[in-house]
C-alpha positions as CSV (number, residue, x, y, z in Angstrom):
1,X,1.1,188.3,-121.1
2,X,-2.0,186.4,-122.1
3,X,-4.7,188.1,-123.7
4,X,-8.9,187.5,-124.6
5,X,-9.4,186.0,-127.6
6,X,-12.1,187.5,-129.1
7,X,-15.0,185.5,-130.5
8,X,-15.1,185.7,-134.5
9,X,-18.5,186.1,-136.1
10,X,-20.3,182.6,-135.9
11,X,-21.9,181.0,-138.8
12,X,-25.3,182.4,-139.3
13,X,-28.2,180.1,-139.5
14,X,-30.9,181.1,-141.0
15,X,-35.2,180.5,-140.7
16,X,-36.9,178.8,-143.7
17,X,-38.2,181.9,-144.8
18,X,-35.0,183.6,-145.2
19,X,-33.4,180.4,-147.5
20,X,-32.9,177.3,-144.6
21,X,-33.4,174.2,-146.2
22,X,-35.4,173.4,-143.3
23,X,-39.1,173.4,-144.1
24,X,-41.6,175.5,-142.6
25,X,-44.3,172.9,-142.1
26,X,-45.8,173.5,-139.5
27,X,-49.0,175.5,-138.9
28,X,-50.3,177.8,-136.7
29,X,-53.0,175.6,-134.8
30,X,-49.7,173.2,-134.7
31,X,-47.5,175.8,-133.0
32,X,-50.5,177.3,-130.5
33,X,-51.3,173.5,-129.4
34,X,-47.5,172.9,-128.7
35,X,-47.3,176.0,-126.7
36,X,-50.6,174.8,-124.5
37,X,-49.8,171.3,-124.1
38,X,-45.8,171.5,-124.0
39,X,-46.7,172.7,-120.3
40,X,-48.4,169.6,-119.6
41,X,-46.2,166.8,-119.2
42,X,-45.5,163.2,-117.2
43,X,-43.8,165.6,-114.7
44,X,-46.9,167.1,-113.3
45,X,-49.1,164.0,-113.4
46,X,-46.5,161.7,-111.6
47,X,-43.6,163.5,-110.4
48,X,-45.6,166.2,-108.3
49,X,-46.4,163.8,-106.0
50,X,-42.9,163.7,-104.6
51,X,-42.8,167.6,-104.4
52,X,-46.6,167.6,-102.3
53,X,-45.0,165.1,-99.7
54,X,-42.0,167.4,-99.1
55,X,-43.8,170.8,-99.3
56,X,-47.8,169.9,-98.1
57,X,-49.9,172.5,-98.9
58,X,-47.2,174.9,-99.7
59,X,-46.5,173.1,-102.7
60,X,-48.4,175.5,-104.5
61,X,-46.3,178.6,-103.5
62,X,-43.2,176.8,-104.4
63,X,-44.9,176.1,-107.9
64,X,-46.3,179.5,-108.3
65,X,-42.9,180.8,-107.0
66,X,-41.2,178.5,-109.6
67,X,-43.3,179.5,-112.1
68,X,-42.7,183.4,-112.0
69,X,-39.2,182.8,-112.9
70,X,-40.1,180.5,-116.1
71,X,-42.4,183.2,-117.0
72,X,-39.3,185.5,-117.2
73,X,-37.3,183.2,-118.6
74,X,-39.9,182.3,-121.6
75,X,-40.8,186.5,-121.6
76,X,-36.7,187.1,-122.3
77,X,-36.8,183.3,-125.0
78,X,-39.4,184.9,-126.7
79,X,-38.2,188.6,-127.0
80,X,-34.6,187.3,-128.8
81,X,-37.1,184.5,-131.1
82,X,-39.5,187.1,-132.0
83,X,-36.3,188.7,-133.0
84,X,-34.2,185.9,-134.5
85,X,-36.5,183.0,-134.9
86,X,-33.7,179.8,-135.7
87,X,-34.3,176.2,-134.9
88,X,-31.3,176.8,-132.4
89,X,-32.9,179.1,-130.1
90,X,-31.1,179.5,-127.0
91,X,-27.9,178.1,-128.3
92,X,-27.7,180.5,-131.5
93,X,-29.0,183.7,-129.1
94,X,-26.0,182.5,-126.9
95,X,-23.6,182.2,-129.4
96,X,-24.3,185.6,-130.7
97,X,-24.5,187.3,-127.3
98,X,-21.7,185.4,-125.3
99,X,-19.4,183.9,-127.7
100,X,-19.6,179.9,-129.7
101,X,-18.3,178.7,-126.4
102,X,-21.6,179.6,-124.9
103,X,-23.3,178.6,-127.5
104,X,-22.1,175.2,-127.8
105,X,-22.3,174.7,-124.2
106,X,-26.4,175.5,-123.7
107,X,-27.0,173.7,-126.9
108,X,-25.1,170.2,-126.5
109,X,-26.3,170.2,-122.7
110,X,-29.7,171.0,-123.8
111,X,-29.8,168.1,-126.6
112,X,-28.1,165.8,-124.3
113,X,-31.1,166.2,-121.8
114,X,-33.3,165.9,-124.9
115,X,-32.5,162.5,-125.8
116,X,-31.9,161.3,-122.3
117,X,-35.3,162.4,-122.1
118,X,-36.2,160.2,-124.5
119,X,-35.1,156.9,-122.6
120,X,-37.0,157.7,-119.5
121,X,-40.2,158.4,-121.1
122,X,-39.9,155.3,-123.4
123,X,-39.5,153.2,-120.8
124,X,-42.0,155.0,-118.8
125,X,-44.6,154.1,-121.9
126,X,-43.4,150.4,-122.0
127,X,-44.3,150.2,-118.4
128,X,-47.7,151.1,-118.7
129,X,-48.4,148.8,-121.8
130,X,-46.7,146.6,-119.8
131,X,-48.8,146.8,-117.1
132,X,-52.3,146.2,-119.4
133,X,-50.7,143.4,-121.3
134,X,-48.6,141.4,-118.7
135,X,-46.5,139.1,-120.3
136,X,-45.1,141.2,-123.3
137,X,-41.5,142.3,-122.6
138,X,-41.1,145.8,-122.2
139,X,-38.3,146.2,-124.6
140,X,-40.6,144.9,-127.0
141,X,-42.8,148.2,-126.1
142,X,-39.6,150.7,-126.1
143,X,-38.3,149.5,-129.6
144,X,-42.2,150.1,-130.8
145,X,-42.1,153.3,-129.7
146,X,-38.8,154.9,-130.6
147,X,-39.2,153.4,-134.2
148,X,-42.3,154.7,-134.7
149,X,-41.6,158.3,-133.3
150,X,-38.2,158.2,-135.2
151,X,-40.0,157.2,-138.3
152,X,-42.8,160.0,-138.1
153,X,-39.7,162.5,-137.5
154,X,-38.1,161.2,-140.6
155,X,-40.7,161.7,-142.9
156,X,-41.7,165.9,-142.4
157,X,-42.1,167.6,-139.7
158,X,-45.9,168.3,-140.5
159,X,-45.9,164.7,-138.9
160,X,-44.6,166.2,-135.3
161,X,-46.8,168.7,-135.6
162,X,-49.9,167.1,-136.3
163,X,-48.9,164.3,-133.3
164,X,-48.3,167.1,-131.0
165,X,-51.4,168.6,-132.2
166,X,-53.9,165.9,-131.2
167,X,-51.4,164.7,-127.9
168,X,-52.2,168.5,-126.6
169,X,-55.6,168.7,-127.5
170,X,-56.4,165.3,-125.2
171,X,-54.0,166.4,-122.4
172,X,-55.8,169.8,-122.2
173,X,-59.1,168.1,-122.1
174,X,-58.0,166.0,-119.4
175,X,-56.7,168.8,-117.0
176,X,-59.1,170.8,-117.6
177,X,-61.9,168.4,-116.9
178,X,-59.6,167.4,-113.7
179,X,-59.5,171.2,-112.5
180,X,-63.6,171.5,-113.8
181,X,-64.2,168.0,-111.4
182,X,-61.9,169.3,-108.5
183,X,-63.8,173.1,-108.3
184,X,-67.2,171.4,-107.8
185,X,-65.9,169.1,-105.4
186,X,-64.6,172.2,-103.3
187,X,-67.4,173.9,-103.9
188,X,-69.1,171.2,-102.4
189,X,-71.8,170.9,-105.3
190,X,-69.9,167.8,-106.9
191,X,-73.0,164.7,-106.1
192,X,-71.5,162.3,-103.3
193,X,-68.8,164.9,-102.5
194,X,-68.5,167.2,-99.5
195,X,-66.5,170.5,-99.3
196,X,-63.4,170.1,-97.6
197,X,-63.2,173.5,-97.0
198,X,-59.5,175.4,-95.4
199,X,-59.1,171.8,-93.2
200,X,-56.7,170.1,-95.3
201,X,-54.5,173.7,-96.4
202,X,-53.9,174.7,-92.9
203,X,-55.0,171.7,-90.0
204,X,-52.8,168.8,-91.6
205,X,-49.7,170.2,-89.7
206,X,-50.7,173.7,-91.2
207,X,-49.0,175.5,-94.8
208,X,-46.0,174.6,-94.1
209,X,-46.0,171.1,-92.3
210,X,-42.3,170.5,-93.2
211,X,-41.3,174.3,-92.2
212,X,-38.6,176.4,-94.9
213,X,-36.9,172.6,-95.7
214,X,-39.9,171.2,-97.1
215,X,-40.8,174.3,-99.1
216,X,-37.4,174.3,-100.8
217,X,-37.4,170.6,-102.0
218,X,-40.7,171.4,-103.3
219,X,-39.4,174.3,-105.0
220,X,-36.8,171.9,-106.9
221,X,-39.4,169.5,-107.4
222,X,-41.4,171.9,-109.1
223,X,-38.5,173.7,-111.3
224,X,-37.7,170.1,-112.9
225,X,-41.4,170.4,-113.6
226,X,-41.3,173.2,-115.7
227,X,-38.7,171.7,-118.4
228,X,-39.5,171.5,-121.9
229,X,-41.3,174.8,-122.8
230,X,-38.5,175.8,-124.8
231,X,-39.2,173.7,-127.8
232,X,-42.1,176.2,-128.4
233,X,-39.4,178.5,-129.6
234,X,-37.5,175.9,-131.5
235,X,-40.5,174.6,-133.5
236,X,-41.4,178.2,-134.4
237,X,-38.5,178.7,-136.7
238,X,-40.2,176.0,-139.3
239,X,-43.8,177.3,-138.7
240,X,-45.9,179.6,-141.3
241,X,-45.2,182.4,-139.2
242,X,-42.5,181.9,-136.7
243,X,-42.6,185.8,-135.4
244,X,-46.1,186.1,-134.2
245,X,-46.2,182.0,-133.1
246,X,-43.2,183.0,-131.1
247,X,-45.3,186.3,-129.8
248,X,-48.8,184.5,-129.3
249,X,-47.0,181.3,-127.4
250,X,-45.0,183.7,-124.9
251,X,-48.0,186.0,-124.0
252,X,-50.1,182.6,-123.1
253,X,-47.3,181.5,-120.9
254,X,-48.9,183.5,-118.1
255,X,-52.1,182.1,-117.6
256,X,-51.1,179.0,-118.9
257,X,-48.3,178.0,-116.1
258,X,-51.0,179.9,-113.1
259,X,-54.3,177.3,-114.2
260,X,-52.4,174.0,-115.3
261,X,-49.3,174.3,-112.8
262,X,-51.2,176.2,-109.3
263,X,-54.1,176.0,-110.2
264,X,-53.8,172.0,-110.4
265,X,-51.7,171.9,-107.0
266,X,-54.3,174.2,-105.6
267,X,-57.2,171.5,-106.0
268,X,-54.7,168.6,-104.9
269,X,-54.2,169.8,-101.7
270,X,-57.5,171.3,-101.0
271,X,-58.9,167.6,-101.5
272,X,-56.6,165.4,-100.3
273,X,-54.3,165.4,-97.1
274,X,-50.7,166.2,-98.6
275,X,-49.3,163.4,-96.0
276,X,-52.2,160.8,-97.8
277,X,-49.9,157.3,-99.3
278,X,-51.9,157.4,-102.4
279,X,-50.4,161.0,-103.5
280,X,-46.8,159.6,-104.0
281,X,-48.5,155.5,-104.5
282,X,-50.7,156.2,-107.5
283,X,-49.7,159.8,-108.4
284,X,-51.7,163.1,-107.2
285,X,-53.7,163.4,-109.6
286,X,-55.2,159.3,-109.7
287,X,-55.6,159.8,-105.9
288,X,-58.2,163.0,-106.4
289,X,-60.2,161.0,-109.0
290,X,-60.5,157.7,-106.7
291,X,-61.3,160.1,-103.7
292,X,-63.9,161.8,-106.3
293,X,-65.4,158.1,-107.1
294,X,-64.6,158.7,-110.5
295,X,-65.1,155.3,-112.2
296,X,-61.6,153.7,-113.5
297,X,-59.5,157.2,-112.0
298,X,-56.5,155.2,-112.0
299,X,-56.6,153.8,-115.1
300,X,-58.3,157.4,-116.7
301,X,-55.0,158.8,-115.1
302,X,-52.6,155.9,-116.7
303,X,-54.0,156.3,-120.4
304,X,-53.2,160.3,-119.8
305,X,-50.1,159.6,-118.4
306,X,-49.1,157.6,-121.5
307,X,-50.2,160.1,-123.7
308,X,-48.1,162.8,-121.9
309,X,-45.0,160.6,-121.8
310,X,-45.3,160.0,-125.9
311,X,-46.2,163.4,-126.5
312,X,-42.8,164.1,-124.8
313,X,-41.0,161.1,-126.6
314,X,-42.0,163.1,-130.1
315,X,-41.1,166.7,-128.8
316,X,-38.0,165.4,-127.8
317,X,-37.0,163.5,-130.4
318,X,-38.2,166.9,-133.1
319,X,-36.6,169.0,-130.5
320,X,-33.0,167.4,-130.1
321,X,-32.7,166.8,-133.6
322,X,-33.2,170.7,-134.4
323,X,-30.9,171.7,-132.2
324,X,-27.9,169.0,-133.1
325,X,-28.5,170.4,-136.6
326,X,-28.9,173.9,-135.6
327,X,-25.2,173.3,-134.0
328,X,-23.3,171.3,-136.4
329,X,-24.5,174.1,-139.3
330,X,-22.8,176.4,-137.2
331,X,-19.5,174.6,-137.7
332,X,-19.7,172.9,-133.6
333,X,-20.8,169.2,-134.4
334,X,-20.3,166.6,-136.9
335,X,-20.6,168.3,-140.5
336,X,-22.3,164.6,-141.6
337,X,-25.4,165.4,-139.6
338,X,-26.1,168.8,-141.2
339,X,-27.6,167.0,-144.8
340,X,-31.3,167.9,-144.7
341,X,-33.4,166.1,-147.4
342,X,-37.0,167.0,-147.5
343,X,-37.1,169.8,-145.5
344,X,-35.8,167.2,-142.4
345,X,-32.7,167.0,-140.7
346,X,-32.7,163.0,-141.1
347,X,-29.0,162.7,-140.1
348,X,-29.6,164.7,-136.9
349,X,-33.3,162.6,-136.4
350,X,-31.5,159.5,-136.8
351,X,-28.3,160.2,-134.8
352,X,-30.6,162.0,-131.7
353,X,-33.3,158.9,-131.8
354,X,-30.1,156.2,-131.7
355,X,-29.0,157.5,-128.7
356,X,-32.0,157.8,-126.9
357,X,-32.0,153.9,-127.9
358,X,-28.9,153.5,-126.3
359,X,-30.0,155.1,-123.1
360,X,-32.3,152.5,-122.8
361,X,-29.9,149.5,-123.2
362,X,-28.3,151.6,-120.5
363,X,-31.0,151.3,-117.9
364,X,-31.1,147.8,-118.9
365,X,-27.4,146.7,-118.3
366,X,-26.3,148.9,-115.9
367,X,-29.5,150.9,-114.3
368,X,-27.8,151.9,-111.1
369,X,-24.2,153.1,-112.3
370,X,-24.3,154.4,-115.8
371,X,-27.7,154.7,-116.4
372,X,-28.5,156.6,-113.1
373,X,-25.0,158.7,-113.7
374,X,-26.5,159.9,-116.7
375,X,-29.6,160.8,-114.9
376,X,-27.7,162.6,-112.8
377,X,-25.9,164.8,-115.4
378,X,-28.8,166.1,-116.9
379,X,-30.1,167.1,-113.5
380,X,-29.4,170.7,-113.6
381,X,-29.2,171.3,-117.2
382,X,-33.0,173.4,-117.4
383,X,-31.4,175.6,-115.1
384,X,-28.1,176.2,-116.7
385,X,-30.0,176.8,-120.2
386,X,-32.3,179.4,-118.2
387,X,-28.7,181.2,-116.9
388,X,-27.5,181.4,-120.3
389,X,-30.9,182.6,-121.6
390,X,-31.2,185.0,-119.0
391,X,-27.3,186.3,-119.6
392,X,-28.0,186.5,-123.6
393,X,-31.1,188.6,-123.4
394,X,-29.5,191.0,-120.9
395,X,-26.2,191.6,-123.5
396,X,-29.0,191.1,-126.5
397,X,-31.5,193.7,-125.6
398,X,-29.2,196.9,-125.7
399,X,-27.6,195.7,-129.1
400,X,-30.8,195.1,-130.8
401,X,-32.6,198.8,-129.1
402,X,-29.3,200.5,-130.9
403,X,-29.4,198.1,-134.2
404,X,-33.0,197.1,-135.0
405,X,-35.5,198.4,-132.5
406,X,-38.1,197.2,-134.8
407,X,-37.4,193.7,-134.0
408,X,-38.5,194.2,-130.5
409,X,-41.9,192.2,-131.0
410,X,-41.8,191.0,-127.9
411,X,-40.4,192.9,-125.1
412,X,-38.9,191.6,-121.5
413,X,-40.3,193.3,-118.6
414,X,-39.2,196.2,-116.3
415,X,-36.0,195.3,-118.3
416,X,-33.4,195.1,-117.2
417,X,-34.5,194.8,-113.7
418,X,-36.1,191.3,-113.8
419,X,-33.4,190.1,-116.5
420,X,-31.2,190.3,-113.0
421,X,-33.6,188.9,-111.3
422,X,-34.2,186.3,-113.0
423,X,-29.8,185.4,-112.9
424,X,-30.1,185.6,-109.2
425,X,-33.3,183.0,-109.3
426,X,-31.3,180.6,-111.1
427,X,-28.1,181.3,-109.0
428,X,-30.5,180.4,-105.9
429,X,-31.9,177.2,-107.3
430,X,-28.1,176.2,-108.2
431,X,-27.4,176.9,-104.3
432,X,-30.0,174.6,-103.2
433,X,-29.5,172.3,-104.9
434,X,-25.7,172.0,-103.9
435,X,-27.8,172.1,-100.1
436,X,-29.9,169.1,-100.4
437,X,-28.2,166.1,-100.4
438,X,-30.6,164.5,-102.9
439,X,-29.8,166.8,-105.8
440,X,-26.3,167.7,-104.9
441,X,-24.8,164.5,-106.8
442,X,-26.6,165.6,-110.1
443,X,-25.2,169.7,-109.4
444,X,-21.5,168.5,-109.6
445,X,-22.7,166.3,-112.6
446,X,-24.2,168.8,-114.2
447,X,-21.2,171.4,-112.8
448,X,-18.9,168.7,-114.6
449,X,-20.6,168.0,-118.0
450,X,-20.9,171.9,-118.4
451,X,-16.9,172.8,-117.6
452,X,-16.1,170.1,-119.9
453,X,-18.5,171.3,-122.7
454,X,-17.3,174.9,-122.2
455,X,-13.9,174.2,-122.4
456,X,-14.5,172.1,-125.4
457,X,-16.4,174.9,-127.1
458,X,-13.7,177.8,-126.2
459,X,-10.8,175.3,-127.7
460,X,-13.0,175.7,-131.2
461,X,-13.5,179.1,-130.3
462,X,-9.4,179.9,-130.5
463,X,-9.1,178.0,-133.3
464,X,-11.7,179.6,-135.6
465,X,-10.3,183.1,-134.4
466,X,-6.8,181.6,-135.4
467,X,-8.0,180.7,-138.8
């Protein structure tokens, strides 16, 4: 007869303030600038184009719908950080909650995204450059940039911070002078500009121009969007005061996701035909500023575009370092990677930035089979993190009320109500995307590199219960 084996206590890792070697560099205007401009990224300036030709105007219901569930899901992050604040996150709330299979399942699929992430938004940069210096080879761009985002990482993490500091203050200042420029041009009271009125929301082919199919490719479209917000809770474990930077970043998340993420849509497709070339040629938000006249909207749009795809380069780089060491101190990775001198991981920063590197010699020698499998695999990794965040909290909660009810900075809503909730939003989004035949290649990926991580992570499990 076989029988469970049970999960033995996992190694405990620990925040700077209670004796990590980790520093705890960062400040608290780093962490609240991280938390506004983490929600900006490439993703919404480029990528949303895609989702606004599948959806139309209903783009901004599949984003606001989208964005409900990441609320929860940063709401239920936030209430186990506040709690536990680790530079593992997720992956140590997981492995607590769960069992180290779980554990070392969300964290190793989360860092693989990380540094995947890495190689698209290098190349991404190098294009750009490219672009305003014709002639220099991209690659030449790409080495620039990973070396210099490596190097910054190596040398304190006060360096990421202060980076991410200045990248979020510009990318705020952009969107908000691109929502600031699209109300007056709505309002009608923009010089040179008419209001557009309801015509293009509901007389392009109406809301939903694409019926129920178009809304739920948007829908995807817009979930991919939303990726990244997580390394708020990461960074907090080496800032000044990781509780309340946890607490402060989480309670923002609201307004934050309904201005930047609808209320961005919202102008888009109030201004611009969603079935307009230029939303999906030049990216939504260049085609608003060219309709506007803005002077140079393209090229206003590229230099913010750059900004958000190095801003994500750094992040990714901090991020996927933090949690490789995070997982190897926990006995699930190789023990050479846990050395931190000077506060910083340099193993981890060096190991996570290589292969990033080597993701983009990927794309380079084989950018339709390996490169694009490995595109593929990270697909559906946000939402497998979000299922295990969402299945931690909901066994957390209940331990910690009977434990340590004073750790409950932060508290989940109607709990555990919209914990379940939540688990079924996820299950949904997983069922879609096995529906569309455009994202069900990256589900089994994803399906595949999780089942293979698991089972990797439960064979460790029997053996440290053995020992």
């Amino acid at each position: 007869m076989s029988r469970t084996v049970p999960s033995p206590p996992p190694p405990t890792e620990t925040s700077p303030q209670q004796g990590s070697p980790l520093s705890n560099g960062l400040k608290q205007r780093h962490l609240s600038m991280i938390a506004l401009g983490g929600v900006i990224g490439a993703g919404l300036f480029v990528g949303s184009g895609a989702g606004i030709a599948s959806a139309g105007p209903s783009i901004v219901l599949a984003y606001a719908v989208s964005g409900l569930l990441v609320m929860f899901v940063m709401r239920m992050l936030g209430e186990m950080s506040a709690a536990n604040p680790v530079s593992g996150s997720f992956s140590v709330h997981a492995d607590r909650a769960i069992g180290r299979w779980a554990g070392f399942t969300a964290g190793w699929m989360f860092w693989t995204l990380l540094v995947v992430g890495v190689a698209i938004e290098a190349i991404g940069a190098a294009h750009i450059v490219q672009g305003w210096l014709p002639g220099t080879p991209s690659w030449m761009w790409v080495l620039i940039f990973m070396a210099f985002f490596c190097g910054s990482n190596l040398a304190a993490v006060s360096n990421f911070g202060e980076f991410e500091f200045w990248f979020a203050a510009l990318k705020i200042a952009a969107i908000a002078a691109f929502l600031v420029l699209g109300l007056l041009a709505i309002l009608g009271v923009l010089p040179g500009s008419d209001s557009p009125g309801a015509a293009h929301l509901l007389h392009d082919g109406g809301f939903l121009p694409n019926g129920m199919d178009g809304l739920l490719i948007g829908l995807l479209a817009s979930l991919a969007a939303y990726g990244g917000l997580e390394t708020v809770t990461i960074a907090a474990a080496e800032s000044e005061n990781p509780v309340d930077g946890v607490a402060k970043a989480v309670r923002t998340t609201m307004w934050r996701i309904g201005v930047v993420y609808v209320g961005s849509m919202l102008v888009i497709v109030t201004l611009l035909p969603w079935n307009d070339e230029s939303v999906t040629e030049s990216g939504p938000y260049a085609a608003v500023l060219d309709r506007l006249n803005v002077p140079a909207g393209g090229q206003i749009m590229n230099v913010v575009v750059l900004i958000a795809l190095l801003s994500a380069m750094n992040a990714n780089i901090y991020g996927s370092s933090r949690m490789a060491y995070s997982l190897v101190s926990r006995g699930q990775g190789p023990k050479a990677l846990a050395k931190v001198s000077g506060g910083v991981p340099r193993r981890a920063v060096l190991a996570s930035s290589a292969f990033g590197f080597f993701a983009v010699l990927l794309s380079y020698w084989w950018p339709t089979t390996v490169f694009a499998w490995l595109l593929n695999m990270v697909g559906g990794v946000v939402l497998i993190v979000w299922g295990f965040i969402a299945a931690s909290q909901l066994l957390l909660r209940r331990r910690m009320e009977r434990e340590a009810p004073g750790q409950l900075v932060v508290r989940m809503w109607a709990f555990p109500y919209l914990t379940w909730v939540t688990l079924a939003g996820v299950a949904g989004a997983l069922v879609l995307m096995g529906l569309e035949s455009d994202t069900r290649v990256q589900l089994y990926s994803t399906g595949g590199l999780a089942l293979a991580l698991a089972l990797v992570g439960y064979v460790q499990q029997r053996a440290a219960a053995k020992r």
